[in-house]
N, C-alpha and C positions, 0 to 999 in steps of 0.2 A: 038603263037597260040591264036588266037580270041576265048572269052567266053562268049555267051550272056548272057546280066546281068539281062535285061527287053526285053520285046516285049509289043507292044503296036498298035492301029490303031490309024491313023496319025488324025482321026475323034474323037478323045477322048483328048478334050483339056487337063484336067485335068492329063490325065497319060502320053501322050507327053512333057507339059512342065517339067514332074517329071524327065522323058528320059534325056529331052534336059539338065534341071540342073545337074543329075550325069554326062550325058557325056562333059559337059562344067566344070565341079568342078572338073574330075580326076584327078587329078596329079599321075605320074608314083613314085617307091618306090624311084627310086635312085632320082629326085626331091625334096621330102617329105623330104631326108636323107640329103642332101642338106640343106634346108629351116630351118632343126633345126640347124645342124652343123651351117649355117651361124647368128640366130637366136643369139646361146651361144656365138660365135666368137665373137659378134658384143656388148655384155653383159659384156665380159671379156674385151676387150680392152682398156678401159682408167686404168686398173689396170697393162695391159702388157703397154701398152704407158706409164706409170709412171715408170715401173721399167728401160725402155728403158733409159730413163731421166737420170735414177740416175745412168746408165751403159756413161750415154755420158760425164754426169758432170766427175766422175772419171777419164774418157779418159783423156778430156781438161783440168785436172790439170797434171795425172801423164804419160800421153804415148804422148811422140815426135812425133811419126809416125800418131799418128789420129790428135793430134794438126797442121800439116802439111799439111795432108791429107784435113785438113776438109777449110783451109784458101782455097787449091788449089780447093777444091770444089766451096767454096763462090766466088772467082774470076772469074771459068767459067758458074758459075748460072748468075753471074751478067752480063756478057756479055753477054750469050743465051740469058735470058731470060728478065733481065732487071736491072738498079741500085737500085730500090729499095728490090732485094732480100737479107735478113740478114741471119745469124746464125742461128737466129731460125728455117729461112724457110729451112736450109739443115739438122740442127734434125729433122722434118718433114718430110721430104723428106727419112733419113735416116731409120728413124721408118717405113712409107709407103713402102721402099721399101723390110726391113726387116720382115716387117708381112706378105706381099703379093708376093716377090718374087717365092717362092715356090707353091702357090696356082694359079700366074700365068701360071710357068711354068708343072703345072699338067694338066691344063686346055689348055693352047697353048705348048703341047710338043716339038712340032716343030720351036716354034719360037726363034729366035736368036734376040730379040729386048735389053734384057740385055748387048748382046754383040754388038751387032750395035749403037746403041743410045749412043752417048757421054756422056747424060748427067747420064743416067742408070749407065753405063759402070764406070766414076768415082763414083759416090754413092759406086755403087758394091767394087771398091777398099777403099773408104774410111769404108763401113763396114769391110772388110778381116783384117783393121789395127786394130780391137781390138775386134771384134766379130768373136774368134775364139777358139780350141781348147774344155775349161771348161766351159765359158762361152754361146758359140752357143751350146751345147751338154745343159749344165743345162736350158736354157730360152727352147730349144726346146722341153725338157724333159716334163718342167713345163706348154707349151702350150697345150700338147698330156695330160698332168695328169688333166688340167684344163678343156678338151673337148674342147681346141679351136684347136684341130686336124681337120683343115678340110680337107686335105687333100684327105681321102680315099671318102669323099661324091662327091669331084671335079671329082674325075677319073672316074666317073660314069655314070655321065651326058654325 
């Protein structure tokens, strides 16, 4: 339901352009909720990026299945995409797709790009080899305690 906020004649420069700036500045609530969630998200993340790190380093010493996981990674990055993709580039990769999977798919409910995309699709299982259980339950805990919940601002939009 429509609320007039102003009324004005279109011959009244000064209280038109006043019109034309609120109704060009509005942003709706679930936007606004939006712009902060993503605001803090984007505040917190080199701290959740670092903890990601210190969760990969431990894989790649003590868990066979992400050590495995993550060479068969490296192999099909470097064919897709090129020889010069390293390590590093599939911890990046790993991280990007562990911070945003979820916010993608609140926002694209519908899409099946995780599971179509090869290169998604292995990420996705190189995370399941050790981002699981205690681990995904405490980092997601600590995202929602830290306000990088964005989640509920995505669904809105």
């Amino acid at each position: 339901m429509a609320v007039e906020i102003l009324h004005c004649s279109v011959e009244n420069a000064k209280a038109l352009q006043k019109l034309l700036d609120q109704f060009f500045s509005y942003e709706s609530p679930e936007i606004e909720n939006f712009r902060v969630a993503r605001d803090k998200f984007l505040s917190e993340l080199p701290k959740v990026a670092e903890a990601l790190s210190a969760l990969f380093k431990a894989a790649y010493q003590d868990n066979k299945k992400f050590q495995q996981g993550a060479a068969n990674s490296l192999l099909l990055c470097k064919r897709a995409i090129g020889k010069r993709v390293d390590a590093s580039h599939i911890d990046e990769m790993l991280i990007q797709h562990i911070l945003t999977g979820q916010i993608f798919q609140a926002v694209f409910p519908d899409s099946n790009f995780h599971e179509e995309n090869h290169l998604a699709k292995a990420i996705g299982e190189l995370e399941k080899s050790f981002f699981f259980g205690e681990t995904h339950k405490n980092l997601l805990k600590r995202l929602a305690d830290s306000g990088l919940d964005i989640l509920d601002p995505c669904t809105g939009i």
